[in-house]
C-alpha positions, -999 to 999 in steps of 0.1 A, spaced: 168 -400 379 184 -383 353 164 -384 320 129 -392 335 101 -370 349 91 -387 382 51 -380 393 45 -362 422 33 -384 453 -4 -392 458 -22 -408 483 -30 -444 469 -67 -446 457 -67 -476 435 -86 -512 444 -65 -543 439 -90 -550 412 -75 -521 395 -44 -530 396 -53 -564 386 -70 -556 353 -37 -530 350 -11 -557 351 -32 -579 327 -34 -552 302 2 -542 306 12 -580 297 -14 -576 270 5 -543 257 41 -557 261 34 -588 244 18 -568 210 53 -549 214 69 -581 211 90 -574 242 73 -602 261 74 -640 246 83 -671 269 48 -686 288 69 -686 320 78 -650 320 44 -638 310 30 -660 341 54 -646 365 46 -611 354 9 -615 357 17 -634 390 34 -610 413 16 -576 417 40 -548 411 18 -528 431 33 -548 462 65 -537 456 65 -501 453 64 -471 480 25 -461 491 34 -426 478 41 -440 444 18 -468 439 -11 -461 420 18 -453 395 27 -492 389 19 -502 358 32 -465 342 64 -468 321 81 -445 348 109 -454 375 99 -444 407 118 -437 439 128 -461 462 141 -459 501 179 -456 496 203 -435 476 195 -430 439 171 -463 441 144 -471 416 124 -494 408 126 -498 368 97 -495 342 78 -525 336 87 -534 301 128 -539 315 114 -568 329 110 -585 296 137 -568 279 159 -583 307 148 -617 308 136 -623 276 174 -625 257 189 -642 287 162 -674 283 155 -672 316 137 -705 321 125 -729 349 153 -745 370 180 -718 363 205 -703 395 199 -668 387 218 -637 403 205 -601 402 228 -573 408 207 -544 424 176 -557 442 161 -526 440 120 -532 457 125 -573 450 101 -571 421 122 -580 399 136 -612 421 99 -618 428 90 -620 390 128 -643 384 117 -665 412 82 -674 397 101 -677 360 128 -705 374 105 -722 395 115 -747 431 139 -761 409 160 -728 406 175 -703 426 171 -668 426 195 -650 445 201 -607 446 228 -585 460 218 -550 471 252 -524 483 222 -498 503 209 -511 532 176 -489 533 172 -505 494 180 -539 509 156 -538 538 131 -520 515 132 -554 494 135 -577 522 105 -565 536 84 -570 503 96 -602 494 91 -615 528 53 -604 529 47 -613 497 54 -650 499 92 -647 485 113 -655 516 133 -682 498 153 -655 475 188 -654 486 191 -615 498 229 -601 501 239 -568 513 265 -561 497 287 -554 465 273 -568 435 301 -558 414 323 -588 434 291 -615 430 283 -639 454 308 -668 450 292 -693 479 258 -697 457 281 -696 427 280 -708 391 250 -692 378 235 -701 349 222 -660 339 228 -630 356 212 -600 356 225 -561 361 204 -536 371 227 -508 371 252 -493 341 287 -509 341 317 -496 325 322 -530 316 310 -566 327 325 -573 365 355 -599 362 344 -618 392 308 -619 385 316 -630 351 339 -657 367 304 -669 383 290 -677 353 287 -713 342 298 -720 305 271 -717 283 255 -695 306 243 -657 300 246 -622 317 228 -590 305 238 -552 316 233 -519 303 270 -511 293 282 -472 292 299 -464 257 311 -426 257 275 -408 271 253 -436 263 240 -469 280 236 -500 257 216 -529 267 244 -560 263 236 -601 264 269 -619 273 270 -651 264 298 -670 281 315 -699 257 346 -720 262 371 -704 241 357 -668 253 326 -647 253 296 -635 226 284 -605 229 254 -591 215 242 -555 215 205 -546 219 192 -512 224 197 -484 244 185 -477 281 187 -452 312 199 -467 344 214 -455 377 252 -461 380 265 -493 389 281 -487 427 308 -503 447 342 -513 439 337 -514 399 305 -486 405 304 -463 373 292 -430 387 323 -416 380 310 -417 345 281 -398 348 
């Protein structure tokens, strides 16, 4: 994880009530950062416990602003203000068909699925297998068996659960996929952190009838996007 110091593994030690009064003041802390806003998405977050989600070894590290290791090749489970910074611009909202490229541990499917309610869908597309079964595994015991899980190449979308109405990337792209963008309902919205020269910008797509909007937000640090429009190449 180029860029970040990872903590050495630890035996766990920490009670859930702990971790519960950690994820209440991390929501506290990313809501007086203004990162955090909609009701929904501050309910989801203080819903599902991150803890859940994240290898023993690592876990007393949850609510740190740290990625940590996942099973699988280059895997991480992202800081928990991306959460926010994600799904915050895309409106992510109750009743929405979502699609997440990179499940990573399910957290972040977890959290999506509480934001868009039994009237959405939530559905996530992981290219490693040990990452995918990693995730399957959480979500599964954790009460999330109705998120859509594909193994397989996110860069290529899932076209039978297809439109969506916002799409998320958890992994840099050299650009935003053709056929995931061809997934996309008009009027609907996809966020990535997009490479320009040796940086990774944060970008909300918003997908219009006569073309696209695109709206630049900040910088950020992720793995490379992998597959058959992967970007590690570019690293």
């Amino acid at each position: 994880m180029r860029g970040w110091i990872v903590p050495p593994p630890k035996a766990s030690a920490k009670s859930a009530a702990e971790f519960e009064r950690e994820r209440h003041a991390k929501v506290r802390a990313l809501e007086a950062q203004g990162l955090l806003k909609s009701a929904r998405i501050k309910m989801a977050l203080l819903e599902v416990p991150r803890e859940e989600f994240i290898p023993r070894e690592y876990r007393d590290y949850a609510y740190e602003e740290v990625p940590l290791p996942l099973p699988g090749a280059n895997a991480t489970i992202s800081c928990p203000h991306s959460y926010p910074l994600f799904y915050e611009p895309l409106g992510l909202a109750r009743g929405h068909r979502f699609l997440e490229i990179g499940t990573g541990s399910g957290y972040g499917a977890a959290v999506a699925r509480e934001v868009v309610g039994d009237e959405g869908l939530v559905v996530s597309i992981e290219i490693d297998p040990l990452t995918h079964d990693f995730a399957r595994r959480n979500l599964e015991r954790m009460g999330y068996a109705d998120v859509q899980l594909v193994l397989g190449d996110g860069g290529l979308g899932y076209a039978p659960a297809a439109p969506y109405d916002r799409v998320a990337f958890t992994a840099a792209c050299g650009s935003f996929p053709a056929p995931v963008l061809a997934q996309v309902k008009i009027g609907g919205r996809a966020i990535a952190p997009l490479i320009e020269d040796d940086r990774q910008i944060l970008t909300l797509l918003t997908k219009e009838a006569c073309g696209e909007r695109r709206e630049k937000i900040c910088p950020v640090l992720y793995v490379a996007l992998r597959g058959a429009y992967g970007a590690e190449a570019l690293f």
